[in-house]
C-alpha positions in Angstrom: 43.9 165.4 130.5 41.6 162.3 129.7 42.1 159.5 131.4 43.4 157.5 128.3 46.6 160.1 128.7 46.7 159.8 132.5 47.2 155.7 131.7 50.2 155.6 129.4 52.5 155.7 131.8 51.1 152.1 133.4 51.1 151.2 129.5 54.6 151.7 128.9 55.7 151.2 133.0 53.2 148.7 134.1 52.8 147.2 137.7 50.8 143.7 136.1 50.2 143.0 132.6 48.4 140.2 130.7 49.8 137.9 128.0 46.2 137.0 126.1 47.0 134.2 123.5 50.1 132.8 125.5 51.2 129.1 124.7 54.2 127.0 125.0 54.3 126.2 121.8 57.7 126.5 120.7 57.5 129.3 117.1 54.6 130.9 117.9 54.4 134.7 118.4 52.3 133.9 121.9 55.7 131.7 123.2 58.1 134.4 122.6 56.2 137.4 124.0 55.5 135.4 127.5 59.3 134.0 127.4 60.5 137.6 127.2 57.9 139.0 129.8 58.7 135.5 132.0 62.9 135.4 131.6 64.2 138.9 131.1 64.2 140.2 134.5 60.6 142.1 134.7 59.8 142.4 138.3 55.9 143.3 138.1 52.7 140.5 138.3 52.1 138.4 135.2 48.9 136.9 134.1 48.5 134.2 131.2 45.7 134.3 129.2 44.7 131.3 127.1 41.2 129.5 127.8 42.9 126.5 126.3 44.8 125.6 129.2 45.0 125.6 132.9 48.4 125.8 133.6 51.3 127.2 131.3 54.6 127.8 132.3 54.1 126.4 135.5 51.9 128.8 136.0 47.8 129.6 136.7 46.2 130.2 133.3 43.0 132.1 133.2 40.4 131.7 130.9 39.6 135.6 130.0 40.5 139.1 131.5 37.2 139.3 133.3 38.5 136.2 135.1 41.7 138.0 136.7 40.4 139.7 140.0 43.7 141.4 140.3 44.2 144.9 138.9 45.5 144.7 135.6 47.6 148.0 134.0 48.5 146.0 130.3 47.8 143.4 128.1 48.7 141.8 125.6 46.9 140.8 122.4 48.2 138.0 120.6 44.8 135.9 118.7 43.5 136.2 115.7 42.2 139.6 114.6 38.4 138.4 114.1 38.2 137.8 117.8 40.7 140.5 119.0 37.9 142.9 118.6 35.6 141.2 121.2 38.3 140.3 123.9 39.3 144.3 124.3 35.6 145.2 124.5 34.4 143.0 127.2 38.5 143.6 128.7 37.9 147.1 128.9 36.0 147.2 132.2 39.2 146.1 133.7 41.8 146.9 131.3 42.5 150.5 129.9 46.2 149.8 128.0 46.2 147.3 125.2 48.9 146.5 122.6 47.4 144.4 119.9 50.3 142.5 118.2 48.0 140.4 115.9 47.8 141.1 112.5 44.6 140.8 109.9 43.8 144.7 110.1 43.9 147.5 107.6 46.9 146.1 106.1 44.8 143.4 105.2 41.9 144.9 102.7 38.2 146.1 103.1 37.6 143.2 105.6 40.4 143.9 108.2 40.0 148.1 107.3 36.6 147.3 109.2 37.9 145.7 111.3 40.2 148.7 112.5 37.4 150.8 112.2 35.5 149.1 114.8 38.4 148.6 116.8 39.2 152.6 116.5 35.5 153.3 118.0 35.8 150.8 120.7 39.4 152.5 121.9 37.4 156.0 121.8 34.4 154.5 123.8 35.8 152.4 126.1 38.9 155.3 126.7 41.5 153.0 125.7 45.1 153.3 124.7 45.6 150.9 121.9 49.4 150.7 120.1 49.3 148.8 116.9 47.4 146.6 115.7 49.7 144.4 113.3 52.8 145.6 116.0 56.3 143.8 117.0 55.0 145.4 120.7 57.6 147.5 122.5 60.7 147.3 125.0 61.9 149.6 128.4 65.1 148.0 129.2 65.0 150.0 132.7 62.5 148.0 133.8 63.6 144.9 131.7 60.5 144.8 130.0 60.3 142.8 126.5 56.3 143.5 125.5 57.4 142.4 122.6 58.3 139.0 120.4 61.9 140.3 119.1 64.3 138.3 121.1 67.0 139.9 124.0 67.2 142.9 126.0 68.9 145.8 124.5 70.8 148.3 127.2 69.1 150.7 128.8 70.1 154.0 127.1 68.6 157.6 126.3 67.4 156.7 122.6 63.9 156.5 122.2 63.2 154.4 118.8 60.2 154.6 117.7 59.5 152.5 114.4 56.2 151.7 112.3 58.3 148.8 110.9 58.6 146.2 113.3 60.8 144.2 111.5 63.1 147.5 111.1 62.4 147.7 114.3 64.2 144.1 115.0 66.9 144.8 112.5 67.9 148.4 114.1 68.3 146.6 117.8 70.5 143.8 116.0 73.1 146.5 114.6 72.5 149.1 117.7 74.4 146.0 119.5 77.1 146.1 117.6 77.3 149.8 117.7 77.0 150.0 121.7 73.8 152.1 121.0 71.5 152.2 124.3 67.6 152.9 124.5 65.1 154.2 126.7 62.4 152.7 124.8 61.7 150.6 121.8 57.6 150.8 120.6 56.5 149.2 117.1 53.6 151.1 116.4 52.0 149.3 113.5 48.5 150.5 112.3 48.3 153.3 114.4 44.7 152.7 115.4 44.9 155.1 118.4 48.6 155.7 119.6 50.6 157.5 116.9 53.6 158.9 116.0 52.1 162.0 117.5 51.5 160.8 121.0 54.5 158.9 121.7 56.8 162.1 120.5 54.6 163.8 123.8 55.2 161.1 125.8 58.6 160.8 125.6 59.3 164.7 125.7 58.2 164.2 129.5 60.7 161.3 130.1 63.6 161.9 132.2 65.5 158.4 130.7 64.7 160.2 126.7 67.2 162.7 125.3 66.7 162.4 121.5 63.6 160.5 119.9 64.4 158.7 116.7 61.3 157.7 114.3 61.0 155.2 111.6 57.6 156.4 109.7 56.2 155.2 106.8 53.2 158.4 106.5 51.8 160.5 109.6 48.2 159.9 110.2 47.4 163.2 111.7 49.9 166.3 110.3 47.9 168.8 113.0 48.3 166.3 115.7 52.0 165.7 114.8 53.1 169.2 113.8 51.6 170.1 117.5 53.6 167.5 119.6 56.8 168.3 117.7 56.0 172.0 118.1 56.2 171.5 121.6 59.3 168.8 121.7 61.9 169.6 118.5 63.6 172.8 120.9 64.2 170.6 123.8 65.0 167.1 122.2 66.7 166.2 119.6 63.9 164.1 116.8 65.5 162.5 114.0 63.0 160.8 111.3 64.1 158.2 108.8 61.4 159.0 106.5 60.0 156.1 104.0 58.3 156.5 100.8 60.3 159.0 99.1 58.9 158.0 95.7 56.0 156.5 93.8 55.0 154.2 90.8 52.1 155.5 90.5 50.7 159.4 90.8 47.6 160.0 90.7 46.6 162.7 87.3 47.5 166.2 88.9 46.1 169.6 86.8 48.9 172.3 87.6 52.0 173.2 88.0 52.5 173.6 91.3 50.6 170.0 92.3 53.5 168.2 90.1 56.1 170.0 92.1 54.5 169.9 95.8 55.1 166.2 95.8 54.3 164.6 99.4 57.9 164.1 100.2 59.1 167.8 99.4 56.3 168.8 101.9 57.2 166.3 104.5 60.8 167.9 104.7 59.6 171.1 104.4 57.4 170.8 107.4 60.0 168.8 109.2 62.7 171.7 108.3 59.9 174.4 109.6 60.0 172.6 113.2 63.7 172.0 113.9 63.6 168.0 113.3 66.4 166.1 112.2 65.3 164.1 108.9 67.9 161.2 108.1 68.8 160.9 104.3 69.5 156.7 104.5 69.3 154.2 107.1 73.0 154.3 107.8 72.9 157.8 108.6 69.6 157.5 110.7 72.0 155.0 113.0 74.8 157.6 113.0 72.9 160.8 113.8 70.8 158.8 117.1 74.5 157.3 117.7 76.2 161.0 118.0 73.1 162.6 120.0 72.9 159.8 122.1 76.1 160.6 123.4 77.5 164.0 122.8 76.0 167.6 122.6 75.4 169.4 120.2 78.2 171.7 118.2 78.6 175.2 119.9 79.6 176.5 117.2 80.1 175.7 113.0 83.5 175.5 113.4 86.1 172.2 113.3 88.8 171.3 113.4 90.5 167.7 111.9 93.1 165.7 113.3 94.6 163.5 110.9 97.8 161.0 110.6 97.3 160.2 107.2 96.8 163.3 104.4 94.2 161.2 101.5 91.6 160.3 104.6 92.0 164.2 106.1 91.7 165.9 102.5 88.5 163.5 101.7 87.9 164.6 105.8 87.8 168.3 104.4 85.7 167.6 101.4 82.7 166.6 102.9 82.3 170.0 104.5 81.4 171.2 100.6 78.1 172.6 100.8 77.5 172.8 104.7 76.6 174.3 107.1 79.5 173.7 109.8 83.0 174.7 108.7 86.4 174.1 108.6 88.1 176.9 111.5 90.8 178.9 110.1 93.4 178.2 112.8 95.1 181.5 113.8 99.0 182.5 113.9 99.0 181.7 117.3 98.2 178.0 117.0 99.9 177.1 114.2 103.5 178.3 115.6 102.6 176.1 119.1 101.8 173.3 116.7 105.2 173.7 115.0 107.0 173.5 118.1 106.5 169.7 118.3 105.5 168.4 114.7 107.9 167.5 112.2 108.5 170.3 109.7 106.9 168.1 106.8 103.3 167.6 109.0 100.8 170.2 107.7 100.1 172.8 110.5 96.8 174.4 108.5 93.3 172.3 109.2 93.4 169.5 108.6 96.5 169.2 110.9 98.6 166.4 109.4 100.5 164.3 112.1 102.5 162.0 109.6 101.9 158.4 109.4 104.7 157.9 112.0 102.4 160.0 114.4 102.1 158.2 117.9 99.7 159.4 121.2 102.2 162.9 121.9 101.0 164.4 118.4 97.3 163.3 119.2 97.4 164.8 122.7 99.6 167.6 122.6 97.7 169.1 119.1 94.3 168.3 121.0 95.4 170.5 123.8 96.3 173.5 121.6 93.6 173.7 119.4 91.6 172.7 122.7 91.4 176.2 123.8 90.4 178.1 120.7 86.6 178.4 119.8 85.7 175.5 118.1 82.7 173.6 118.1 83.9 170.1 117.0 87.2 167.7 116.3 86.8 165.0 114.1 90.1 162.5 115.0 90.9 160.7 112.0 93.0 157.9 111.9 94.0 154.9 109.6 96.5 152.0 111.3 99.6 152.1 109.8 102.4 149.8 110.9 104.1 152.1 113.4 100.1 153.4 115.1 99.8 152.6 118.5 95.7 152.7 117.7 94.7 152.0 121.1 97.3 154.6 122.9 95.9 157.0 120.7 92.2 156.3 121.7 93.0 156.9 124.9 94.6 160.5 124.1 91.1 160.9 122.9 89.4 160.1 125.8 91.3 162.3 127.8 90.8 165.5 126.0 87.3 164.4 125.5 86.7 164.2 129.5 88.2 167.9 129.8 87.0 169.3 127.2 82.8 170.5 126.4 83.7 170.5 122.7 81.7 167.9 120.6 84.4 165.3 119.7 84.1 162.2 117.4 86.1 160.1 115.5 86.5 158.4 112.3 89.0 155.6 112.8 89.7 153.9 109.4 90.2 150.0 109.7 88.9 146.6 110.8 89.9 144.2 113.7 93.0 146.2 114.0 90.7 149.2 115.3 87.9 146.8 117.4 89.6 147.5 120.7 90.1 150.9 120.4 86.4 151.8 119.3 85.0 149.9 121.9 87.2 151.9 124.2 86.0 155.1 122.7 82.3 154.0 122.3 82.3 153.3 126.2 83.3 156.9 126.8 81.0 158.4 124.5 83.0 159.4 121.6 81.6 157.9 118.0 83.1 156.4 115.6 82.7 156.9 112.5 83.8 154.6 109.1 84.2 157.2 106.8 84.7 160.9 106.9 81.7 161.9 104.9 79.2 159.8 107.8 81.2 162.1 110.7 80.6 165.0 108.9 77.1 164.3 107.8 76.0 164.2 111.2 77.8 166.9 113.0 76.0 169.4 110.4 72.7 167.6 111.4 73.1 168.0 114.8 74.4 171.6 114.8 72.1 172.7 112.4 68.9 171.5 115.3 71.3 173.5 117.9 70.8 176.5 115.8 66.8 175.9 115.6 66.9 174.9 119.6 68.8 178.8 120.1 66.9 180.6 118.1 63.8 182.6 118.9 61.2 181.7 117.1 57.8 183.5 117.0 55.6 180.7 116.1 53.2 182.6 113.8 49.5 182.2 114.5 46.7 182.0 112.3 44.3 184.8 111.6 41.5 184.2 109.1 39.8 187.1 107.8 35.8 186.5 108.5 35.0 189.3 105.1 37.9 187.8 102.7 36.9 184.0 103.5 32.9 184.5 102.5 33.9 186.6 99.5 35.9 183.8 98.7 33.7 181.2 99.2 31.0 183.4 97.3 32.7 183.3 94.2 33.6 179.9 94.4 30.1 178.7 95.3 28.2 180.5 92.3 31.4 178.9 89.8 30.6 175.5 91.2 26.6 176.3 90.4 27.6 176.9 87.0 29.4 173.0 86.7 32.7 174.4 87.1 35.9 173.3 89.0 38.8 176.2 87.3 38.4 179.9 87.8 38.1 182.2 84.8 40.8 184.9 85.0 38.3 187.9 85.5 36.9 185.5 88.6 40.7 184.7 90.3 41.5 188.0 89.4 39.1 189.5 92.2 40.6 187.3 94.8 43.7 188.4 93.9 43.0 191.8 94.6 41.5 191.2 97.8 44.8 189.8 99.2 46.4 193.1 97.4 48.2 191.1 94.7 48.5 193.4 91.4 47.6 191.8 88.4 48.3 193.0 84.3 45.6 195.2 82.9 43.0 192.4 81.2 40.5 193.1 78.6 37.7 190.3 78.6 36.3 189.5 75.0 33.4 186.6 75.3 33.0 184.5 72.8 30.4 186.3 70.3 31.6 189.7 71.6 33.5 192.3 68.9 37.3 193.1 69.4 37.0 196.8 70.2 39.4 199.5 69.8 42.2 200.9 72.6 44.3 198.1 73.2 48.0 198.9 74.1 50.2 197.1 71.6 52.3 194.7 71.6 50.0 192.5 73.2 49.2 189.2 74.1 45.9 187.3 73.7 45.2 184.3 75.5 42.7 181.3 76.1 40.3 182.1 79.2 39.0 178.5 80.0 38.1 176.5 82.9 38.6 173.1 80.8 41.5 173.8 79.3 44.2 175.4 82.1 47.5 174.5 80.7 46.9 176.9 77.5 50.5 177.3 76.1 50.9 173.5 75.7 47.4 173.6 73.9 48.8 177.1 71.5 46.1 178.7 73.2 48.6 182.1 73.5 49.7 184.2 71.1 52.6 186.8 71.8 53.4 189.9 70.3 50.6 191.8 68.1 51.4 194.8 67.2 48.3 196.5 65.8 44.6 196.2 65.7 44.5 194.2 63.0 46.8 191.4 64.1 45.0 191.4 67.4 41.4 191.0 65.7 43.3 187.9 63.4 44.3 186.4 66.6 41.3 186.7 68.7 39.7 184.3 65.6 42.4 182.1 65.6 42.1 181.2 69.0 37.7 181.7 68.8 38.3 178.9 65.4 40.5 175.8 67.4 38.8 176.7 70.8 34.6 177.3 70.2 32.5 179.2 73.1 35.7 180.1 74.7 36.3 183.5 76.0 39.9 185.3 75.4 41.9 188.0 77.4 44.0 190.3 76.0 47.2 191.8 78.1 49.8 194.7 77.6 53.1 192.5 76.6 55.3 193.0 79.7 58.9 193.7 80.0 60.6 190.2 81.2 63.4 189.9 83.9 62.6 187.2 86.5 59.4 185.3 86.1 58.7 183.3 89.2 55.9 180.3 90.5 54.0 181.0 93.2 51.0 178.5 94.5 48.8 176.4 96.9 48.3 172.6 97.2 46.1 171.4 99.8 48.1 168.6 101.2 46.1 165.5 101.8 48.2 165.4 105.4 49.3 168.8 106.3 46.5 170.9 104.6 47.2 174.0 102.7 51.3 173.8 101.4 52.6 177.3 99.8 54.9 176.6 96.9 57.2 179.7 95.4 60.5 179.4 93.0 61.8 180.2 89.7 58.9 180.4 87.0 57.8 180.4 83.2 57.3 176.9 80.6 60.5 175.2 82.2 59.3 175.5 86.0 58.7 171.5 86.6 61.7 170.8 84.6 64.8 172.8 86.5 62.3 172.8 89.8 63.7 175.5 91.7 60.7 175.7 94.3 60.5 176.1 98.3 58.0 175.3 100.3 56.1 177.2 102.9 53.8 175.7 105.8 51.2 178.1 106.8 50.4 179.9 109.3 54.0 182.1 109.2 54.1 186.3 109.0 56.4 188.4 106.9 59.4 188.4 108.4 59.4 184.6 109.1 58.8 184.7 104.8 61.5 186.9 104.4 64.4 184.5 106.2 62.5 182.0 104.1 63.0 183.2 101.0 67.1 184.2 102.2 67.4 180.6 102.7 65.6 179.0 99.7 66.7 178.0 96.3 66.3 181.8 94.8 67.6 183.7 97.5 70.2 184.5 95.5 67.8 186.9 93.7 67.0 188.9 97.4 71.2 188.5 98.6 72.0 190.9 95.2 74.4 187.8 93.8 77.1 188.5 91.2 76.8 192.1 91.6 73.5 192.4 90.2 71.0 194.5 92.4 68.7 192.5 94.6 65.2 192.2 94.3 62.0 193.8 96.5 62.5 191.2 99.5 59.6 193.5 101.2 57.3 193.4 98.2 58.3 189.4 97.7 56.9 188.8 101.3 54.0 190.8 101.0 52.6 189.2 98.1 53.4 185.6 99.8 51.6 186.6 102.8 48.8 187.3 100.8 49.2 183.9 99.2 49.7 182.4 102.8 46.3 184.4 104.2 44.5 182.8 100.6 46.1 179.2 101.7 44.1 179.3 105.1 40.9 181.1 104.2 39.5 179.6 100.9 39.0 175.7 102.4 37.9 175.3 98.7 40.7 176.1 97.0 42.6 172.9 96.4 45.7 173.8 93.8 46.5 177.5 92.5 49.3 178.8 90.3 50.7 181.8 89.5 52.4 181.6 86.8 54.1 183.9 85.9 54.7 186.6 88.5 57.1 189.0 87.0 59.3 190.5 89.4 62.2 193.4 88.7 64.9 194.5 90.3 64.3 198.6 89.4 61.3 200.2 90.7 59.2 198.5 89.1 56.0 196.6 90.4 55.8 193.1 90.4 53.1 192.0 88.3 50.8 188.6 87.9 50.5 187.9 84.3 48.4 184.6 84.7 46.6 182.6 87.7 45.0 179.6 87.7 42.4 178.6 90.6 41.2 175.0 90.9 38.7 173.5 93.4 
């Protein structure tokens, strides 16, 4: 451990800190921080920094850091970004934690982008812990320390928020007041210049006070870095990301297939979904999902059941369960005959259970404690306030049973003032509410689908790079590159295909001046072999079905006349069943992305691709491919006999193996692979390497 890491503790639990750039003047970012620091209750030493002043606050002002003879754990930067730079570097002999609030950075253009840069090199020199620059700073309501200039002091709580937004950041505490949520921590990390996303999900899987982690990100500056921290965390806490940047104006011009369908977002959830985190589909659900963790575990089991006193809110209750992953329980004999002991004969007895609109506290409590003692994960406690509901009785029936009981219990209360005292009387005993049934719902599935990846064993699949395969590789690609080339011919991608033992159709090669020789199979198909031109049935550089010599010699010209000193292959036609996509894009975060789904011309239009994150070995492929959007073709669906599942994930681990050993390789496509569901070989009809 370095002795950066052995400080971050005294960063984020500091004994003294320093406010550098403190003033009194009211509206400036240097008056708020030292207010909060000053008048919030922190009990360590203070130092103000300003060499404009003597005094402020009443206080001793020093001139610089290297004036303070005192030991110093933090400070805090708050000056302009062209002299932040120098006031770290002569710190540093006495200060090892720094959060730099001042903007003027990256964020700023090719100046400030140098300006980071030499700020980066002085944090790895100097062994420094730097969050931001361009940050809101960060909060530990334990300790009541505000490092930061959004105003208050939340409660301390078990959420760690971690947001690269600071006004987000300020917006999230605003509402998490409202909603009773409670933090551990609160850390605006900004530009990133040293402390990450990464480093923080380390530190806080080590804190005692942390029981889920929730992330605002924007992008991840290091996808090894982060994919080992949450490697390491995702089983034992709950992480839920609220993941920005789902779309973009502007892409940049992308040569194949599988690039236009490996899209940066699709990758970021697949590698969140390889590592157990929790990804957050809006804002609003972000705030639910840290809201339920924060105080419940996590569903046993994918069963609920729904309490309801009002049947439209209980059916719209069921609905949301379309398409899940947690259930509704199918409640046995046994329980519906105790529930029709008490309920009038009109209430429904099946799930949801239907308690009338008349329904007082009895129905709530005595149908809680029946279906209490079956095998059910969750009960979601609906409940609109009709004229006759005592709303805050009820509550309270659900705060008993919730005190008794270890199922996972929330509620979804429909209303305004006429519900505020009984939320507030759940929230304080740790029981969410929820406004609408489909947010309830939402979030249980979230949260038991990370219990599912927390229970599982996982064999984390590590990566083995064949020495032979990777210079062969590289051979071929070096001698291609020699020749002013950036596509593989299909002769050349056809060798590295059979290295990774991935069959391929019989190929005759006809160069440009060469004659058309006798002993082709008919029908067949003859095809444009060019490294310029690689999408070749938009250009009409195929031609299907010949069926003798002479139509094969017609179309070898054809293609020879509209495509000059271009060389053309000529294939056995193939029997069709299922064509399929498989590929590579090297991901500019996360490195080499495998990409597999339904093939042929209309591939980027339905999109029916998965993604898989190398490394990962053939059985992890296999309960990838189960799961994915054509596992239906592997389950046998509709009767119709499944596909080779074993031969499928043998040919994607030689895809996978490819992925990691040819650093040079940045898109491939196979398209198509033909696949069958007799005993018939799958087969690669076309391949295209690009580097």
């Amino acid at each position: 451990m370095t002795q950066s890491e052995n400080n971050l503790e005294k960063l984020f639990n500091p004994r003294s800190i320093a406010i550098v750039g403190a003033t009194e003047k009211e509206g400036k970012v240097g008056n708020a921080i030292a207010k909060n620091v000053l008048e919030l209750g922190y009990k360590g030493k203070i130092f103000l920094v300003n060499p404009s002043h003597k005094t402020l606050f009443g206080r001793k002002c020093y001139s610089s850091l290297e004036e303070i003879k005192e030991e110093v754990d933090l400070a805090i930067i708050i000056v302009p970004a062209k002299i932040a730079n120098d006031i770290i570097n002569k710190g540093s002999v006495k200060v090892k934690n720094f959060v730099v609030i001042s903007a003027g950075f990256s964020e700023t253009g090719e100046e400030g982008k140098k300006r980071e840069e030499e700020l980066a090199k002085i944090a790895g020199g100097k062994n420094l812990n730097i969050l931001g620059p361009n940050c809101l700073g960060f909060i530990i309501p334990k300790v009541k320390l505000n490092a930061s200039f959004a105003g208050g002091m939340p409660e301390s709580g078990n959420i760690a928020l971690i947001s690269q937004s600071g006004a987000l950041a300020v917006a999230l505490l605003d509402v998490a007041e409202k909603e009773g949520m409670k933090f551990s921590s609160v850390v605006s990390i900004g530009n990133k210049v040293q402390l990450d996303e990464a480093k923080l999900i380390e530190y806080f899987a080590d804190d005692p006070d942390t029981k889920a982690i929730g992330i605002y990100l924007e992008g991840i500056k290091n996808g090894g870095e982060f994919i080992y921290a949450v490697q390491k965390v995702s089983k034992n806490k709950p992480i839920v990301i609220l993941k920005a940047g789902k779309t973009e104006k502007a892409q940049k011009a992308i040569s194949s297939h599988t690039g236009a369908l490996a899209g940066s977002d699709e990758v970021m959830s697949a590698v969140f979904a390889k590592h157990g985190l929790i990804r957050a589909d809006s804002l609003e659900n972000f705030l639910n999902l840290l809201r339920l963790i924060s105080a419940s575990g996590a569903p046993a089991n994918n069963e609920v059941a729904i309490i309801t006193n009002a049947g439209g809110p209980g059916v719209l209750t069921a609905d949301a369960f379309e398409s899940k992953a947690v259930k509704l329980a199918d409640f046995n004999g046994g329980v519906k005959k105790n529930l029709r002991k008490f309920l009038p004969k009109e209430s429904s007895v099946g799930n949801p259970i239907d308690l009338l609109g008349d329904a007082r506290e009895d129905r709530y409590r005595e149908s809680l404690n029946i279906i209490g003692g079956e095998k059910i994960g969750s009960v979601v406690c609906v409940l609109t306030p009709q004229d006759q509901t005592p709303v805050d009785k009820i509550a309270s029936a659900i705060v008993k049973f919730k005190h008794k009981s270890n199922k996972t219990v929330v509620a979804v209360f429909i209303g305004g003032n006429r519900i505020e005292s009984a939320v507030k009387n759940l929230s304080e005993n740790n029981i969410p509410n929820f406004s609408f049934p489909n947010q309830a719902v939402t979030a249980l599935n979230k949260y038991y689908q990370w219990n599912m990846y927390q229970n599982k064993e996982l064999e984390i699949a590590k990566e083995i790079i064949n020495e032979d395969k990777k210079s062969k590789v590289s051979e071929i690609v070096r001698l291609v590159r020699s020749e002013g080339r950036r596509a593989l011919l299909f002769s050349e991608a056809e060798k590295i295909m059979e290295m990774y033992d991935i069959k391929t159709v019989e190929t005759g090669l006809l160069t440009p001046n060469e004659e058309v020789a006798s002993g082709y199979s008919f029908p067949a198909v003859a095809k444009l072999d060019s490294a310029k031109i690689l999408h070749k049935t938009d250009k009409q550089g195929v031609i299907l079905n010949i069926g003798s010599q002479d139509e094969l010699i017609k179309a070898v010209n054809r293609i020879r006349s509209d495509f000059p000193g271009e060389n053309v292959v000529v294939q056995p036609m193939q029997d069709i069943q299922t064509e399929l996509i498989l590929g590579i894009k090297r991901d500019e975060i996360f490195g080499p992305i495998v990409v597999f789904g339904l093939g042929g011309i209309y591939t980027e239009i339905f999109k029916l691709v998965d993604f898989i994150i190398p490394p990962m070995n053939a059985e992890e492929i296999k309960k990838r491919l189960l799961e994915s959007k054509i596992g239906f073709l592997f389950a046998g669906a509709r009767g119709k006999k499944p596909y080779n599942i074993d031969e499928m994930a043998r040919i994607l681990s030689g895809i996978v193996s490819l992925s990691q050993e040819a650093e040079d390789i940045k898109e491939l496509d196979i398209n198509p692979l033909l696949i069958y569901n007799s005993n018939k070989n799958s087969v690669v009809v076309d391949v295209k390497i690009i580097f």
